[in-house]
C-alpha positions, 0 to 999 in steps of 0.5 A: 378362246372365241375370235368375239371374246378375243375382239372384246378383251382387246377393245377394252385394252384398246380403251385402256391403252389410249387412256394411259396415252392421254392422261400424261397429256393432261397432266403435263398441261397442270404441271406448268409450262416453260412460259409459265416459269419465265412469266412467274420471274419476270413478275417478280423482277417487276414486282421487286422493282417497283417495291424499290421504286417505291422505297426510293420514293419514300426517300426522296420525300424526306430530303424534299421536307428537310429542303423545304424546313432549311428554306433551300433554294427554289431550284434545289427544291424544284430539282428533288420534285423532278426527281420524284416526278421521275421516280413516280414515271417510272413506278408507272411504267412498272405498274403497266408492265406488272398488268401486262404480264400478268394479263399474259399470265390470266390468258395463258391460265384460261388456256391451260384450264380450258385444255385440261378441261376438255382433256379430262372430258375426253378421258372420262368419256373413255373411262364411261365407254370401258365399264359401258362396254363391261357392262354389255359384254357380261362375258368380257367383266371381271367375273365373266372373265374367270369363269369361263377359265378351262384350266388352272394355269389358265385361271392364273393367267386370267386371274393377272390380267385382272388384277392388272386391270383394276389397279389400272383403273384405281389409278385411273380414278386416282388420276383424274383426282388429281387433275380434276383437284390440279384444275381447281387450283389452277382456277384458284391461281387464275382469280389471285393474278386478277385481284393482283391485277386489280390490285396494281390497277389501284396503285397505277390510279393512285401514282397517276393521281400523284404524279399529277400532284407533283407536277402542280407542286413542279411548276407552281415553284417558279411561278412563285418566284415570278412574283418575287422580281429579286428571288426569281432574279437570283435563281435565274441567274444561277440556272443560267451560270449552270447553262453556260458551264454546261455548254462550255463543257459539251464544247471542249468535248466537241472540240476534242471529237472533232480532232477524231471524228468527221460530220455523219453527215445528212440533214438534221430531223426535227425531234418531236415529229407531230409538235412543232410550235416554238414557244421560245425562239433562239437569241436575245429576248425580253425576260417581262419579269427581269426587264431585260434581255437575255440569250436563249442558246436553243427554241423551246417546243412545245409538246405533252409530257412523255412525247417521244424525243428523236435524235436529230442525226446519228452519232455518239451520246457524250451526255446523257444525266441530270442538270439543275438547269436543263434537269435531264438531258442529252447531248449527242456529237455527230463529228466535225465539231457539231452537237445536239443538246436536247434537254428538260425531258421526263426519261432519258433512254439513252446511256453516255457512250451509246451509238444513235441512229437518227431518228432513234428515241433517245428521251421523253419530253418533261419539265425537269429543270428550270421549266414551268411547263412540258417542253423541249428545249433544243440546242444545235451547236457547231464547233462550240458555237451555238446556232439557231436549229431553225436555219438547220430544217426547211420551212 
């Protein structure tokens, strides 16, 4: 056979070959990655999750109508609306996870099209070079081959490579088929992930919007008792019992610690970096509505709800849960008798028994509990004697 005939047939199964190369690529892109999976059950995790959320939700709401029918205490009631406010918090945080993960999603589709697109371009181009290529060299087509066969077994021969030839180019197309049809359906999942996105966007509008509801039901509670001197007294004193027995109880716990365990150590760090002004100091103050003084055991500190809350110094978390008084709160021993109490916050990100550094995020602050707006309420205690935690930071 002529070394141009031979130069021919072996460009265009050259051409061949470096199809048969890429085309796995192409379809190992469509054919979904390991991010792909993980994101897939990670979205799913979430999405179970905030249908839980919602159901608890639901639940909540109709303990809260039977309180309300039996005329139940202010506390009770205003403890089952913290309770929504941070069922609601949390549908939240999961909705904006939900729209993160499925931006992810979006922006690794948009790559994976985009790559297999381009791929498939370059694939086709090869095909369009291999018949152009046919086309020119007529000596080189199907027909052009088998003629110029000397023999029979020669015709056989070349008859076989042919065929080989169109059954790869049958599947070639077959091939491109099926990525060109793979891309639209990857284009199809991306629009579905951005209406699921817009979806999420519209219930996180609508949770916002009814978290705000609640907040308003929250503190509207106990300004309404303030315009009832009796009621507000009696469940004021009941928050106060509540407060009391809680102290005694970190006390006791304290006084056994401290059996075990020295002081960590350092000097305390103020837990709401940014917000400093005390609304509400340590000691006796006069209460305008009950006329009369009453010992506040920590200050009050002002800040947003949803402020990061900062332990004051390392140690063990001997408290981490609900209170009708303080609602959520957490107390952390740090040895030789001294404890911090940090309470009314909107989410506590702590778990009792945990390890803490300081400065460590253990809370958010909120208004659950015997509050009328977001706070902190801050306690330092000392061999089961509460102090005043502005003696404990400079100036």
């Amino acid at each position: 056979m002529p070394e141009s005939k031979v130069k021919k047939i072996a460009g265009i199964i050259a051409i061949i070959l470096a199809a048969l190369i890429i085309l796995p690529i192409v379809m190992s892109i469509l054919s979904g990655s390991a991010y792909a999976a993980i994101s897939e059950a990670e979205l799913k995790k979430l999405k179970e999750q905030s249908s839980a959320l919602s159901k608890e939700s639901k639940k909540i709401a109709e303990e809260l109508k039977k309180v309300r029918s039996t005329k139940a205490s202010a506390i009770k009631e205003k403890s089952i609306i913290d309770n929504q406010i941070s069922i609601l918090e949390q549908e939240i945080e999961t909705s904006n996870l939900i729209i993160q993960n499925l931006s992810e999603q979006i922006a690794a589709k948009e790559l994976e099209i985009a790559e297999a697109e381009k791929q498939e371009a370059y694939e086709y181009e090869m095909f369009k070079k291999r018949l152009r290529a046919m086309e020119e060299n007529r000596s080189a087509s199907y027909i052009g081959v088998l003629l110029k066969c000397e023999t029979f077994s020669d015709l056989l021969c070349r008859s076989e490579m042919i065929g080989e030839i169109i059954l790869f180019d049958r599947e070639l197309m077959d091939s491109l088929k099926r990525v060109r049809e793979n891309i639209e359906l990857a284009k199809a999942e991306l629009e579905a992930s951005r209406a699921d996105q817009n979806s999420t966007r519209e219930s996180l509008i609508a949770q916002a919007e009814n978290l705000e509801i609640k907040y308003a039901e929250q503190n509207s509670i106990i300004k309404t008792l303030e315009q009832d001197e009796d009621a507000f007294e009696t469940e004021y004193e009941e928050a106060l019992k509540e407060m009391e027995r809680v102290n005694k109880e970190v006390a006791k716990m304290a006084a056994e610690l401290a059996k075990r365990s020295k002081y960590v150590g350092g000097k305390y760090l103020w837990p709401t970096p940014g917000y400093y002004t005390i609304t509400s100091k340590y000691g006796n103050r006069y209460h305008p509505i009950l006329k009369k003084n009453s010992f506040h055991s920590g200050i009050d500190i002002g800040a947003p709800s949803g402020t990061d809350i900062l332990a004051s110094n390392s140690g063990e978390v001997i408290v981490a849960g609900w209170n009708n008084a303080y609602g959520n709160y957490v107390v952390i021993n740090h040895g030789g008798g001294q404890t911090t109490l940090y309470a009314h916050m909107s989410k506590i990100l702590v778990k009792k028994g945990q390890n803490v550094k300081r400065g460590d995020k253990i809370g958010r602050v909120g208004s659950t509990g015997w509050s009328t707006g977001p706070h902190l309420h801050f306690e330092i205690s000392i061999d089961g004697k509460t102090k005043n935690p502005k003696d404990y930071f400079p100036d």
